[in-house]
Residue, then its C-alpha position, 0 to 999 in steps of 0.5 A: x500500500x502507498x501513504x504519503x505519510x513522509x510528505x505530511x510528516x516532512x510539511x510538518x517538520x517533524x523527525x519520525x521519532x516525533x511521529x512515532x511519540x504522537x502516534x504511540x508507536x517505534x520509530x521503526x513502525x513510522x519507517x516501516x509504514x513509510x516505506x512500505x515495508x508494512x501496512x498499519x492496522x485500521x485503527x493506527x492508520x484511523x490515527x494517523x487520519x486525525x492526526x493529520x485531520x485527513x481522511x483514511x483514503x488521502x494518506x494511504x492509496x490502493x497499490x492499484x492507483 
């Protein structure tokens, strides 16, 4: 699956520790997502939407689009 959660995160200025301590996950979760290499579960990613106060489908995308 696709996100553009290193986009959003990069726009805000923050380190992937500070988004890891804001989501309540490893630092290594934050990269994991951000590369690909692992999907968030549906309600990490549901905190990563208000967070970001975005919805679901705008930070993670079908593989297919």
């Amino acid at each position: 699956m696709k996100n553009r959660l290193k986009v959003l995160r990069a726009e805000r200025d923050w380190s992937q520790a500070e988004l890891a301590g804001r989501l309540d996950v490893s630092r290594q979760a934050v990269n994991a997502i951000e590369t690909g290499k692992h999907d968030p579960s549906l309600g990490l990613a549901f905190k990563i939407s208000r967070l970001f106060e975005m919805p679901v489908e705008n930070i993670f995308l079908d593989d297919e689009d």
